[in-house]
C-alpha positions in Angstrom: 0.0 0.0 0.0 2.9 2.5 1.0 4.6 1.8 -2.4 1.2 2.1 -4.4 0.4 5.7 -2.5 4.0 6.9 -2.8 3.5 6.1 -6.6 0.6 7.9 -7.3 2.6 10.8 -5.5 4.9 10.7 -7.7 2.5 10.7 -10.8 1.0 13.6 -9.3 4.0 15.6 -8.8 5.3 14.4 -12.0 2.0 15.8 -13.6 2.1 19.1 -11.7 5.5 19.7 -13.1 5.0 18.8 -16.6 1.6 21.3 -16.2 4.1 24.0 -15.2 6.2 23.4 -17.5 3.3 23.9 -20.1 2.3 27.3 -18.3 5.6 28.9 -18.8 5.8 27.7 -22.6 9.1 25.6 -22.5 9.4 25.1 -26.1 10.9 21.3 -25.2 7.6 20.2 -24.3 4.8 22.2 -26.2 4.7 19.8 -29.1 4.7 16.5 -26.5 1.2 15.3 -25.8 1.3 12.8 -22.9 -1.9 12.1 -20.7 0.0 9.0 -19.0 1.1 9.8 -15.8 3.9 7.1 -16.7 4.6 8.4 -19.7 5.5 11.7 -18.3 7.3 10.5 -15.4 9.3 8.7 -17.7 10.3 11.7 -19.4 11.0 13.8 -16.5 13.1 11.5 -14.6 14.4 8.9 -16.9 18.3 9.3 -18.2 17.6 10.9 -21.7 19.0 14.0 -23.8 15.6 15.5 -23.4 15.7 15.8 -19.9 19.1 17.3 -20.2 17.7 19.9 -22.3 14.8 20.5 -20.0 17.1 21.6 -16.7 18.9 23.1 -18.7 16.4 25.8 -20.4 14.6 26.2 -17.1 17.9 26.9 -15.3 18.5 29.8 -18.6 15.1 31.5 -17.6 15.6 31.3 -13.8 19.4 32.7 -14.3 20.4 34.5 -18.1 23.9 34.1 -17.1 23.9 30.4 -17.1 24.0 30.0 -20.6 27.3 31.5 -21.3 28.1 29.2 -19.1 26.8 26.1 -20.7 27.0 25.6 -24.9 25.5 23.8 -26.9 28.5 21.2 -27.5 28.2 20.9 -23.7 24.6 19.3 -23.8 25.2 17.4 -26.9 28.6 15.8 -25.7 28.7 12.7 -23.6 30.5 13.6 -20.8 27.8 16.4 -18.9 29.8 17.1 -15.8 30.0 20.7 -16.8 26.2 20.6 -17.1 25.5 19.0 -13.2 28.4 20.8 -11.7 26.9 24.8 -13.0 23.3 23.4 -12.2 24.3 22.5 -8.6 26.3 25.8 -8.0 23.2 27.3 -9.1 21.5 25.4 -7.0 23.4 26.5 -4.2 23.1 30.2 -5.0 19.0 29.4 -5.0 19.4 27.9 -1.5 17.8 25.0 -3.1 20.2 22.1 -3.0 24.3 21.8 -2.1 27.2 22.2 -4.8 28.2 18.6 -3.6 25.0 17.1 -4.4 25.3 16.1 -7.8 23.7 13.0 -7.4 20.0 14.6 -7.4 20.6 16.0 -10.7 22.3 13.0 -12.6 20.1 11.1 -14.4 19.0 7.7 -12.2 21.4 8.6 -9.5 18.8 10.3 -6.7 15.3 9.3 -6.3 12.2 10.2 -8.2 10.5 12.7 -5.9 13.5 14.6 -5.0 14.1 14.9 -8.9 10.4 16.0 -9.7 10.6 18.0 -5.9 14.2 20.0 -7.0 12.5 20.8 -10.9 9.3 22.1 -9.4 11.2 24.4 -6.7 13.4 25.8 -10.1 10.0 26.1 -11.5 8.2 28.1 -9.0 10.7 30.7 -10.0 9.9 31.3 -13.4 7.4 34.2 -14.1 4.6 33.0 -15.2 4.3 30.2 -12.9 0.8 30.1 -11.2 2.7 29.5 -8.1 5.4 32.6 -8.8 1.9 34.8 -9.8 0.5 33.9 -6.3 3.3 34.9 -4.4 3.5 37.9 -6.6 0.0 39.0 -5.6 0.4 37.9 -1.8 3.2 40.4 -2.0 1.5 43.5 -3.6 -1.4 42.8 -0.8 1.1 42.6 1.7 2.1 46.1 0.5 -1.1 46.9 -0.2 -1.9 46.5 3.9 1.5 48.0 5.0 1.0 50.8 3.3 -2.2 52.3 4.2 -2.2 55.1 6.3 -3.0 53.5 9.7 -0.1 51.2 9.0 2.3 53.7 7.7 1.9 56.0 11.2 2.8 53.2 13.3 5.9 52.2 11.1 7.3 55.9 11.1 6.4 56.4 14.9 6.5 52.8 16.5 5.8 52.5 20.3 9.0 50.6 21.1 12.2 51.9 19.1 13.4 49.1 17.2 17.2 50.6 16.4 20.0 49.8 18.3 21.6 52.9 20.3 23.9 53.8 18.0 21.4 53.7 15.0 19.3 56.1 17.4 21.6 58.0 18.3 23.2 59.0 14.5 19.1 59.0 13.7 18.5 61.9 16.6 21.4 63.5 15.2 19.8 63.4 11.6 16.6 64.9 12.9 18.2 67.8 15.1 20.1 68.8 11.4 17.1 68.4 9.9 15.6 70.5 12.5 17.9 73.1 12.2 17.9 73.1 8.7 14.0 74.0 8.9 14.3 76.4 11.0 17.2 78.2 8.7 14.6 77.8 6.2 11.8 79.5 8.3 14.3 82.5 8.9 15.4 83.1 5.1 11.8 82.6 4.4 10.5 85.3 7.0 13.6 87.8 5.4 12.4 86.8 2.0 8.8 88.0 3.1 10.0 91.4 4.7 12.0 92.2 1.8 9.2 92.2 -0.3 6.9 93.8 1.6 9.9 96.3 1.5 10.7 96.1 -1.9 6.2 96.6 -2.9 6.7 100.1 -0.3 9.8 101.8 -2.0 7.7 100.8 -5.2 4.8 102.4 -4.3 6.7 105.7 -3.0 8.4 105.8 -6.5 5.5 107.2 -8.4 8.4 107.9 -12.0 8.8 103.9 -11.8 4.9 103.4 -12.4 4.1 102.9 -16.2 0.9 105.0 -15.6 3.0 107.9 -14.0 3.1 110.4 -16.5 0.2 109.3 -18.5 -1.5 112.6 -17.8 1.5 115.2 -17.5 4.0 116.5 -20.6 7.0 113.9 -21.4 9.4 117.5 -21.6 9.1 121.3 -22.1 12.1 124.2 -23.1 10.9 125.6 -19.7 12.7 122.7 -17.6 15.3 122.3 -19.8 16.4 126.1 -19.3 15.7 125.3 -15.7 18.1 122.0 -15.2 20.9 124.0 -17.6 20.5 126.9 -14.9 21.2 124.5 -12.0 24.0 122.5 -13.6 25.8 125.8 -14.4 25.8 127.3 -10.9 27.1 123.7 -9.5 29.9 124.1 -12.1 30.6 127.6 -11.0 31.0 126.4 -7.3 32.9 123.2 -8.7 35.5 126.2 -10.5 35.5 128.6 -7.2 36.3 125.5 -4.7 38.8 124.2 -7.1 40.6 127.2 -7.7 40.6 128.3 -4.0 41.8 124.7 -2.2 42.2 122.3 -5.0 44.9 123.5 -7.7 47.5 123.3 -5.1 47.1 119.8 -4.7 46.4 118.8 -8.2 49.7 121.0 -9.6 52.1 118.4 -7.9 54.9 116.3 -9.6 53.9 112.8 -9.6 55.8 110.7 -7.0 58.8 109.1 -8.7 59.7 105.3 -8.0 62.7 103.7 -8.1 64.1 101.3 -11.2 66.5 99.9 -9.2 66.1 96.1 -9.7 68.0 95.7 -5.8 64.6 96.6 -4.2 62.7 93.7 -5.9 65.2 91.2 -5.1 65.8 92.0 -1.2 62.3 91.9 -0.8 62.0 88.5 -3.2 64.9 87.2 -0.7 62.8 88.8 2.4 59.8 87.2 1.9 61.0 83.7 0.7 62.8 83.9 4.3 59.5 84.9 6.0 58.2 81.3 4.0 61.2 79.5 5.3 60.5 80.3 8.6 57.2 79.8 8.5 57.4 76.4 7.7 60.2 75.8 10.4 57.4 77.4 13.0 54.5 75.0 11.5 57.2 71.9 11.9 57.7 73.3 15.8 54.2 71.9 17.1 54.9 68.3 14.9 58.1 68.0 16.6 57.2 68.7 19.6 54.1 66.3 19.4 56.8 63.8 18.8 59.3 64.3 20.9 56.3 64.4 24.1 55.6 61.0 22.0 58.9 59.4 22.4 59.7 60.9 26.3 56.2 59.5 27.5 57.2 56.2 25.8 60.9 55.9 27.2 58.7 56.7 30.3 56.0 54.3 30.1 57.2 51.4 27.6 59.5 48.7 28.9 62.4 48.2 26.5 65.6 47.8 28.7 66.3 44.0 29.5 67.7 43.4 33.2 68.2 40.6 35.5 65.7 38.7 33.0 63.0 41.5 33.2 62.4 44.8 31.2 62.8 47.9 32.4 61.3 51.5 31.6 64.0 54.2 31.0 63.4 55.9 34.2 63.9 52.2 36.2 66.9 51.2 34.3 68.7 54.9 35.0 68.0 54.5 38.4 69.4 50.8 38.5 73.3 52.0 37.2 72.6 55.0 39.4 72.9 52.6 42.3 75.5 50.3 40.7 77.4 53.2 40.1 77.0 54.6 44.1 77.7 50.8 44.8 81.1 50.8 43.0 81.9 53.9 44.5 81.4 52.6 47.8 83.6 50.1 47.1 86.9 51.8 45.8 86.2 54.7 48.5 85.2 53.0 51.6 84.8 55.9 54.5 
């Protein structure tokens, strides 16, 4: 009974593949018409160049790159190991099987259902599949309901913070530049608005920048003419009287003369390329004296003197000879 049930599984599966296969218009199988569910396990499973052909067209659609991969000389030629080694490392990328297993994909070597079970998972992600379509629309209504605006307000303002601390932390920071940044905006944008109410006052004071100013009064007359000559000639007569009385004086001077000696260029060249000279010297100062702290701190700190089968800091192994030293002394000068 087991056997007979897991054979009519098979058939099934076999069935719903070679259905799918239909729906997605494999050209390999438009012109076959088998109603047998025998027949078509037969020609899913069975070692044949027609299966061959099959994984490989579906494995084209799921993944264009594959078939630079594989030629045709490939899937004509005896020896296919090129074929089931790129189909299991595709496999692998899919999450669907392991490089290593080879077996399920060489013909007769795995068993039926996990054949018919590893074609219909590649199939599913085909377009067109019914079972690609469903999870196609599943998705869009999943969007769909995420979306709306109830949903929407509780993803931008959730009751528990689901960052970690530093994410919240470099997101607070975000927001208070953002903050900032609107209210720069609200300021330029209040300026904007008083210079324009500025700007629509001067205009309306200026009654000559109007189009409609003069529509009613005389574009010019000789009377205003003779008038403006009048005033420009009595500014020129007080221009002559103040020039004559304070400014000739001034304005009768010899030019200053400057010198064309060539000397004055080049001390000051040599004077300023000094000045540069020592002003890199001065921006070395800080540098070198960051270092030099650097390497007094470390004879300080580090222990680099060997001594007695231990290491010593500078200060330790100065004070060791400094005793030695008061020791020989001692010695040679007893009191």
């Amino acid at each position: 009974m087991r056997k007979m049930a897991r054979a009519s599984t098979e058939e099934e599966l076999a069935r719903d593949v070679f259905t799918s296969l239909q729906a997605v218009s494999c050209p390999l199988v438009e012109d076959v018409k088998l109603q047998d569910p025998g027949s078509i396990l037969q020609l899913l499973c069975a070692p044949s160049q027609h299966r061959s052909d099959i994984l490989a067209w579906i494995c084209c659609r799921v993944d264009p790159n594959f078939c630079s991969c594989i030629t045709k000389a490939t899937l004509r030629s005896r020896d296919q190991e090129v074929l089931w080694k790129e189909v299991a490392l595709l496999g692998q990328e899919l999450m669907l099987c392991r490089a290593a297993d080879q077996d399920l994909l060489r013909e007769g070597r795995a068993s039926v259902h996990q054949q018919l079970h590893f074609l219909q998972q590649l199939l599913t992600l085909l377009p067109g599949s019914k079972r690609w379509s469903g999870a196609r629309t599943d998705t869009e209504m999943l969007l769909h309901e995420l979306c709306t605006s109830e949903h929407v307000s509780q993803l931008l303002t959730p009751a528990l913070e689901p960052w970690p601390s530093h994410t919240r932390t470099l997101a607070a920071a975000t927001r208070a530049s953002c903050k900032a940044s609107r209210e720069e905006a609200a300021d330029v944008s209040s300026l904007l608005q008083l210079s324009s109410s500025a700007l629509e006052q001067l205009q309306s004071e200026c009654d000559f920048l109007r189009e409609d100013a003069g529509a009613g009064q005389a574009v010019f007359s000789p009377g205003l003419l003779q008038v403006a000559a009048g005033d420009l000639w009595q500014l020129m007569a007080a221009f002559s009287r103040v020039y004559e009385a304070d400014l000739r004086a001034y304005c009768c001077r010899d030019a200053p003369s400057f010198s064309t000696d060539p000397d004055v260029f080049q001390r000051t060249l040599r004077l300023l390329e000094t000045l540069v000279t020592e002003l890199e010297v001065l921006k070395e100062v800080p540098e070198a004296f960051v270092s030099m702290n650097q390497e007094v701190r470390s004879l300080q700190t580090q222990r680099r003197y060997p001594s007695g089968g231990q290491k010593l800091t500078f200060l330790e192994r100065l004070e060791e000879l400094i005793r030695r030293v008061r020791g020989v002394s001692g010695l040679r000068h007893p009191r």
